[in-house]
C-alpha positions as CSV (number, residue, x, y, z in Angstrom):
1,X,-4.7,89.3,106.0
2,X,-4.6,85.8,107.3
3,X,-1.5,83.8,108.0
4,X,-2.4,81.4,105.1
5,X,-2.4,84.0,102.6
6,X,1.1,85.3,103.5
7,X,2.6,81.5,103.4
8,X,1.0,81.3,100.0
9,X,2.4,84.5,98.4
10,X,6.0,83.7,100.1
11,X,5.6,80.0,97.8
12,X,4.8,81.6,95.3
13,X,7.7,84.2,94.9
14,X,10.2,81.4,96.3
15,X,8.9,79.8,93.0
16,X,9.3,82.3,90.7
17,X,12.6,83.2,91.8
18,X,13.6,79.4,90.9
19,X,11.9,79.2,87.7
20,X,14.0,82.7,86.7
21,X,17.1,81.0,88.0
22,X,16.7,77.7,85.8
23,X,16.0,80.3,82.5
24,X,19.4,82.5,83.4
25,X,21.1,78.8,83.8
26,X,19.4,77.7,80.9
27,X,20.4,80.7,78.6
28,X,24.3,80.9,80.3
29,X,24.5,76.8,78.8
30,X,23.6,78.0,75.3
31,X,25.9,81.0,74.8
32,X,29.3,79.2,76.2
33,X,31.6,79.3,73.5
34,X,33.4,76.0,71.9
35,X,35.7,74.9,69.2
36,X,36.9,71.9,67.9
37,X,39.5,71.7,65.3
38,X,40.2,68.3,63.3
39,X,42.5,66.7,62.9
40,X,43.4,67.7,66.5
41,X,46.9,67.1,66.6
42,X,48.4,66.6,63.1
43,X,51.8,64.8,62.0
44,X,53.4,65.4,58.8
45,X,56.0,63.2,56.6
46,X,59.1,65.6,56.1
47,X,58.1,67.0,52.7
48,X,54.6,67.4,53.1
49,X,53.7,70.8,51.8
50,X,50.6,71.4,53.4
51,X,47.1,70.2,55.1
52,X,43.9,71.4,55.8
53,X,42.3,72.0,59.2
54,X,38.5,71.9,60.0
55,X,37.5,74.2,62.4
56,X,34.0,74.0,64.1
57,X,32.8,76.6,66.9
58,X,29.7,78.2,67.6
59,X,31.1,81.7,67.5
60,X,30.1,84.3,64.8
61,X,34.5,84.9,64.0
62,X,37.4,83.2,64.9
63,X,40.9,83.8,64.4
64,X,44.2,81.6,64.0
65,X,48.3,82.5,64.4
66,X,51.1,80.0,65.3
67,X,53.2,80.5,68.5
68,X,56.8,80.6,66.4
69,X,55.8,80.2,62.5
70,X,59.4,80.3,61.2
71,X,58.8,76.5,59.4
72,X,55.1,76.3,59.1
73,X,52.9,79.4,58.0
74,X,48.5,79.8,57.1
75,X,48.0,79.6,53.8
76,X,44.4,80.2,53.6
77,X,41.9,81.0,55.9
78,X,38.1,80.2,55.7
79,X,34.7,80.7,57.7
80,X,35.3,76.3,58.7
81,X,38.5,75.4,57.8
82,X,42.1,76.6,57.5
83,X,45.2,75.4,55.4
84,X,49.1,75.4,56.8
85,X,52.0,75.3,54.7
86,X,55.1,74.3,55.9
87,X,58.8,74.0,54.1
88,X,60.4,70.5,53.9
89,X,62.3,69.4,56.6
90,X,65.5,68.5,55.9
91,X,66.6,68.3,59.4
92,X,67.4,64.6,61.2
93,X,64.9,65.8,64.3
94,X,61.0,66.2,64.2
95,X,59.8,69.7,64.9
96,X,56.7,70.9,66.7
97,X,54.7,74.2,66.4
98,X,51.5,75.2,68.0
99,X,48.5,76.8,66.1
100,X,46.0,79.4,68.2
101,X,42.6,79.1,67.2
102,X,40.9,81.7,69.5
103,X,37.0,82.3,69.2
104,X,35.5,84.9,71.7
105,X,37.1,84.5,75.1
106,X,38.0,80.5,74.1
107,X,41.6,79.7,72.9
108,X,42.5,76.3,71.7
109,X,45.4,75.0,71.0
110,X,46.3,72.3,68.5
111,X,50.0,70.8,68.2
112,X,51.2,70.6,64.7
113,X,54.3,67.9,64.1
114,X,57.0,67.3,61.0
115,X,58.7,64.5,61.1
116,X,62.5,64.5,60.2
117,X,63.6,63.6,57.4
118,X,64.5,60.3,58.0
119,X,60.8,60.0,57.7
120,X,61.4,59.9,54.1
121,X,64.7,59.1,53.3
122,X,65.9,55.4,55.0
123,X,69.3,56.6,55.8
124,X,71.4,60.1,57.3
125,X,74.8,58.4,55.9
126,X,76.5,56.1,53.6
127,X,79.7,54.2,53.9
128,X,81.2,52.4,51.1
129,X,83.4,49.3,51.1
130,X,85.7,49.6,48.3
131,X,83.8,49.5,44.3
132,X,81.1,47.5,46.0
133,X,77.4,48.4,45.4
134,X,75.1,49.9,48.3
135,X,71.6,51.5,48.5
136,X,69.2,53.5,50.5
137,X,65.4,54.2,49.8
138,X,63.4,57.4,49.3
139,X,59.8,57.1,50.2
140,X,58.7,60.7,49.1
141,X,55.3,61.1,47.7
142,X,56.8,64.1,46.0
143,X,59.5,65.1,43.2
144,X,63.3,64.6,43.9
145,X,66.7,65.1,42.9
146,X,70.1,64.1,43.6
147,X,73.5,65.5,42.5
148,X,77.1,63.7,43.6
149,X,80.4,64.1,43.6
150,X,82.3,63.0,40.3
151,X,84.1,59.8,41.8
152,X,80.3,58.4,42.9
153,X,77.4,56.6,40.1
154,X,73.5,56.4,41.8
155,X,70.7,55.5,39.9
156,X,68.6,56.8,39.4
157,X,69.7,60.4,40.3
158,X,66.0,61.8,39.9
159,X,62.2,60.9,40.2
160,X,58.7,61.5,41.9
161,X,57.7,59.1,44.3
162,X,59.3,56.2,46.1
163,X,62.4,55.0,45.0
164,X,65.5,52.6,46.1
165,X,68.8,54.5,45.0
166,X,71.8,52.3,44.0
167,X,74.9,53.9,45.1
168,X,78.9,53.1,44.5
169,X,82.5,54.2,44.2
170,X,84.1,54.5,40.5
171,X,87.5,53.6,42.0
172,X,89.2,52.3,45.1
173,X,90.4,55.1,47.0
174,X,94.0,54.6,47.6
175,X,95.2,57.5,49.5
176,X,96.1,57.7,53.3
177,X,93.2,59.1,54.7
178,X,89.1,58.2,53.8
179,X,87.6,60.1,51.0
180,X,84.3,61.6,51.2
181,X,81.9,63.9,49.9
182,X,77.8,64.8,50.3
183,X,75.3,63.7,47.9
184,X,72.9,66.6,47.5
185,X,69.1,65.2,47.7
186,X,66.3,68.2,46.9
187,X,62.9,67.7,48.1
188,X,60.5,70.5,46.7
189,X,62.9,73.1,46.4
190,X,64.6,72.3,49.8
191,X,68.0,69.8,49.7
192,X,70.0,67.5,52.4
193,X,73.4,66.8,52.3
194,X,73.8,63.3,52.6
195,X,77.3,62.2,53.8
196,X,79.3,59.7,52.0
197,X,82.5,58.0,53.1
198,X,84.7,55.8,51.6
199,X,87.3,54.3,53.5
200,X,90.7,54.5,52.5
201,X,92.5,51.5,50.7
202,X,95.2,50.0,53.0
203,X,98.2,51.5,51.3
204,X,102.5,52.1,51.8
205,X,103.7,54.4,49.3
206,X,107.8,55.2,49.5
207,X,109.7,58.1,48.3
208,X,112.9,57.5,45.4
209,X,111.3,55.9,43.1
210,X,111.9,52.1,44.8
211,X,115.7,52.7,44.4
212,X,118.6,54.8,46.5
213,X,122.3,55.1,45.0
214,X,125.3,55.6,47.2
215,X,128.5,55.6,47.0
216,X,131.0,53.3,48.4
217,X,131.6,55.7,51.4
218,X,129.6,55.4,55.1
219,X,126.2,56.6,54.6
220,X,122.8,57.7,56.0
221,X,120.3,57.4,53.8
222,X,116.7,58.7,54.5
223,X,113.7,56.8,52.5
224,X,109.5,58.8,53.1
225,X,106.8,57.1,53.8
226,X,103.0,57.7,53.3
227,X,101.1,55.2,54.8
228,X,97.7,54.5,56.9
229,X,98.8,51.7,58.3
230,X,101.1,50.2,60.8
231,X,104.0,48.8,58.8
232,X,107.0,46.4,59.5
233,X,110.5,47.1,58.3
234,X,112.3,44.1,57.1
235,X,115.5,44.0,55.4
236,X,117.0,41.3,53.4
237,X,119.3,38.7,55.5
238,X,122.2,39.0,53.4
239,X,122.5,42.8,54.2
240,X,122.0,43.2,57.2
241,X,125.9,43.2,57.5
242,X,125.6,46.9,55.9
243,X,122.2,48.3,56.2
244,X,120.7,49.1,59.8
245,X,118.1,50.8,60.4
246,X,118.5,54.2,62.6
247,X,114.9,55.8,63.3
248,X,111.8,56.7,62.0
249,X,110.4,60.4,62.7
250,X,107.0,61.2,62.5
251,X,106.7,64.5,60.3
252,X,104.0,66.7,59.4
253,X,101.2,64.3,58.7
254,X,99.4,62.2,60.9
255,X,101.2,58.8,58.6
256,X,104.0,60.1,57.0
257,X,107.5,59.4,58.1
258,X,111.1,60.2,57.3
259,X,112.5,56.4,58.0
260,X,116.4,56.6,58.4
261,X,119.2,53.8,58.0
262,X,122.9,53.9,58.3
263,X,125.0,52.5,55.5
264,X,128.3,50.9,55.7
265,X,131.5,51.8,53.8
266,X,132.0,48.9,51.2
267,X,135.5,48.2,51.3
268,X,135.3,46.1,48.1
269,X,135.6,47.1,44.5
270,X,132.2,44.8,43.5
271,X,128.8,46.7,43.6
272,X,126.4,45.6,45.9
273,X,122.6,45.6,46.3
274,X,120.6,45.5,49.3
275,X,116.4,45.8,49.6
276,X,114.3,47.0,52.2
277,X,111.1,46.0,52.7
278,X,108.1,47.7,54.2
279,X,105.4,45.3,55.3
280,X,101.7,45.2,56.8
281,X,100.6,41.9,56.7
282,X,101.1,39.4,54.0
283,X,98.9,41.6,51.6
284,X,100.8,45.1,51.1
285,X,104.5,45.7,50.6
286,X,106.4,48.2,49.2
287,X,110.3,48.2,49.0
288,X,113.5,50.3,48.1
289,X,116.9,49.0,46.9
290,X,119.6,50.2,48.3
291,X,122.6,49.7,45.3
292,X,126.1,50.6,46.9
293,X,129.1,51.5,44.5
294,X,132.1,49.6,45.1
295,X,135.9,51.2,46.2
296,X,137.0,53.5,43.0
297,X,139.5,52.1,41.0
298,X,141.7,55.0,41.4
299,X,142.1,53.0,45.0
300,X,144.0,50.1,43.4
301,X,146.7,52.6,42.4
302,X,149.8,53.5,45.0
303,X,151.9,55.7,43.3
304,X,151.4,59.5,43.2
305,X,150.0,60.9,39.6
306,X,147.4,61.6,37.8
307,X,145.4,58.5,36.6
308,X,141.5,57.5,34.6
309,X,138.9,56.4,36.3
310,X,138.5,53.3,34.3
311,X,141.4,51.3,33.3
312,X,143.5,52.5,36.0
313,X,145.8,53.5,33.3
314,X,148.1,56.4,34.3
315,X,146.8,59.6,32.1
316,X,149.8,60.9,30.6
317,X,152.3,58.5,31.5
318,X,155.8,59.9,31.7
319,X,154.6,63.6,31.4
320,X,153.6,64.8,34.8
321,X,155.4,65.3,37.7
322,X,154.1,65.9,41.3
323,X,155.3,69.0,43.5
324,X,153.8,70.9,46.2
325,X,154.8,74.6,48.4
326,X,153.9,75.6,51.5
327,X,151.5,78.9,51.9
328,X,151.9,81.4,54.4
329,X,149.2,81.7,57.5
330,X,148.3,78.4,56.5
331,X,147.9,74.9,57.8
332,X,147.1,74.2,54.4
333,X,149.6,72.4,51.7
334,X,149.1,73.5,47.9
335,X,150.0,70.6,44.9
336,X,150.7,71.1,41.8
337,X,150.9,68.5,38.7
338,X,152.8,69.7,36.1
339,X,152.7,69.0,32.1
340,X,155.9,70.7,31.3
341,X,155.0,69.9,26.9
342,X,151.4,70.6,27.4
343,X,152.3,73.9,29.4
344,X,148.8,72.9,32.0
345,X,148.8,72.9,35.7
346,X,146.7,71.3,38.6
347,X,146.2,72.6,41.6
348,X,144.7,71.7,44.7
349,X,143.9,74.2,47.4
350,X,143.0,73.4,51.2
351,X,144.8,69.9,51.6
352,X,145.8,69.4,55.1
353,X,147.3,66.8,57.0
354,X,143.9,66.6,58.8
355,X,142.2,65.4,55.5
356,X,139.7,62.7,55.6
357,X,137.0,60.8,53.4
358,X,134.6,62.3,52.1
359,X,136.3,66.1,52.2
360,X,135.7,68.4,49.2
361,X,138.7,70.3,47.9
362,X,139.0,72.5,45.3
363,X,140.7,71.5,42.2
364,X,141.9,74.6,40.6
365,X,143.1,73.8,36.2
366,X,145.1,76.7,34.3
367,X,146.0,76.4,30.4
368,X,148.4,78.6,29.7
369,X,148.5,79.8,26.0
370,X,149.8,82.7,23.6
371,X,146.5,83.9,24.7
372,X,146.7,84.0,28.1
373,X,145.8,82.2,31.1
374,X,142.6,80.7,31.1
375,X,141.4,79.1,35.2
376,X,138.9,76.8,36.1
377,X,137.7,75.5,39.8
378,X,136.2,72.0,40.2
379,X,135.6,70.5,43.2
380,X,137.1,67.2,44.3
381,X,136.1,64.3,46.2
382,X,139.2,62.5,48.9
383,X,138.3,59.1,48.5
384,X,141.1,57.4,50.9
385,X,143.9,58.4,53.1
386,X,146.3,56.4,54.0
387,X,150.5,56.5,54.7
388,X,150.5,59.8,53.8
389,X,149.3,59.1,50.2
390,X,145.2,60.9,49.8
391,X,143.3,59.5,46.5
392,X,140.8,62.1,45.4
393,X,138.5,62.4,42.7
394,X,137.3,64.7,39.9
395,X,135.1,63.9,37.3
396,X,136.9,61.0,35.6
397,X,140.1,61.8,36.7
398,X,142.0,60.3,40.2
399,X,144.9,61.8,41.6
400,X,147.3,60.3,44.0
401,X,149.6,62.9,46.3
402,X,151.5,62.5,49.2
403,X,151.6,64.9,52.5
């Protein structure tokens, strides 16, 4: 065989070994699997319900599962397409899932987005000033609802499609904190609480009823307050002779406090009044009177007896007589007034030489009769000691004795 001959069937197999090359290529090219999904990556409004997905691939099957699916689930599954339904979101953040679409030995992946629900609703809280009117906007394609506390009006509470909601307080609020509540806004079976706050109205309240009565003695008198905010104490000029204030303690709220003044004896027999005035601003105010009694008239008296309260008339004029005994193992000095005619006496128990204002005693009245002896126990008020001589008080009834 000549040379030429073997260079020509070498060619010729070189050749055929390309051509079967190019066919394997060619055949590879038409078998390599694809898919294409549209839309590609979708985004939905927060109460969309559900969207369908075109799916095109060259492959005889394909299958489709989400990586998490606890929002968003398949619906429905064709030979070209595919349909997700998801729940509303009611969330204030977007979420994302991802959807598999595999087809042979080809996986693609297409991101699926909600949008929050601020995608839908123009607001995630409302604050009110006072009665006055506000609004937000609801720009769901889809049916609605909305329930509310009972001290909040919107209109309109219900309807399908976009809407502005007006939105407003029945009342002011007047309390020491804010008031607030959640309107409840349902978007195809799924709802949001929206907050609502309504700030409190700038308020003092005082305990006592705006008035305190004391007696003519030295006092301390304690007067509550509520508040939210930081108040003044003012009292009146002319009394600032007799009224000081002491201290304010904070209790067990974050705004209430126990406010304490001291109160003077009032060594005259006149009544007197004083106010006090708690202040923020020129705006709020709220104030107690203080009304202090005068001296008892029983004090204008100097002779020992028994004597009215009013009048200063001596009770039984002529018919009692004053005497007192000593007890045993005691400090203590017992007095008796006796009504010799009317067959009564009054005694007082615990009266030492170490008395002072303000002491309770124990008044101790017998009435003797063919009956028997009836007793009684009252207790009794010393109003002033002075030279040996106390005043005290019962009822209506002053007595004067001397220790």
């Amino acid at each position: 065989m000549s040379i030429n001959c073997i260079m020509n069937r070498k060619l010729l197999l070189a050749a055929a070994a390309l051509a079967l090359t190019v066919v394997i290529s060619s055949c590879n090219k038409e078998k390599e699997t694809f898919v294409n999904v549209t839309p590609a990556a979708p985004v939905l409004t927060a109460d969309e319900q559900d969207i369908t997905l075109n799916v095109e691939t060259n492959a005889p099957s394909w299958s489709a599962k989400f990586k998490h699916g606890n929002w968003v689930k398949i619906a429905y599954k064709g030979e070209e397409s595919i349909i997700i339904k998801m729940e509303p979101n009611v969330g204030l953040a977007d979420r994302t899932d991802t959807l598999f679409i595999t087809a042979k030995d080809v996986t693609h992946a297409v991101p699926v987005m909600q949008q929050s629900l601020l995608s839908i609703l123009s607001t995630s809280g409302i604050t009110l000033k006072g009665t006055d009117e506000t609004s937000f906007n609801i720009t769901s394609k889809n049916a609605w609802t909305i329930e509310t506390p009972e001290w909040l009006r919107v209109n309109p509470n219900a309807g399908i499609g976009p809407a502005t909601v007006k939105v407003s307080a029945l009342s002011e609020y007047e309390d020491v904190d804010n008031r607030s509540g959640n309107m409840k806004i349902t978007f195809n079976g799924k709802y949001y609480n929206l907050h609502v706050v309504q700030p409190k109205k700038d308020v003092i309240y005082v305990s006592g009823g705006g008035k305190i009565n004391v007696d003519a003695f030295k006092a301390e008198i304690t007067v509550g307050t509520r508040t939210n905010v930081d108040y003044t104490v003012e009292i009146d000029e002319a009394c600032k002779s007799w009224i000081s204030r002491k201290s304010a303690v904070q209790t067990k709220a974050l705004r209430e406090f126990e406010e304490t003044f001291d109160i003077s004896a009032n060594d005259t027999f006149e009544e007197r009044k004083g106010k006090i005035v708690f202040k923020y601003g020129d705006a709020i105010s709220q104030s107690v009177t203080v009304i202090q009694k005068g001296k008892d008239p029983i004090l204008k008296e100097t002779a020992p007896g028994l004597y009215t309260s009013s009048g200063n008339t001596v009770y039984e004029p002529g018919k009692c007589q004053l005497s007192r005994s000593y007890k045993s193992n005691s400090n203590s000095v017992s007095f008796r007034i006796l009504y010799p005619e009317s067959v009564k006496a009054i005694e007082f128990t615990g009266l030492t030489k170490d008395v002072k204002v303000g002491d309770m005693l124990n008044l101790t009245v017998q009435e003797v009769s063919e009956s028997g002896t009836k007793t009684y126990i009252y207790e009794t008020v010393v109003l002033q000691v002075e030279n040996s001589l106390v005043w005290l008080k019962c009822g209506t009834r002053g007595f004067i004795v001397k220790i």
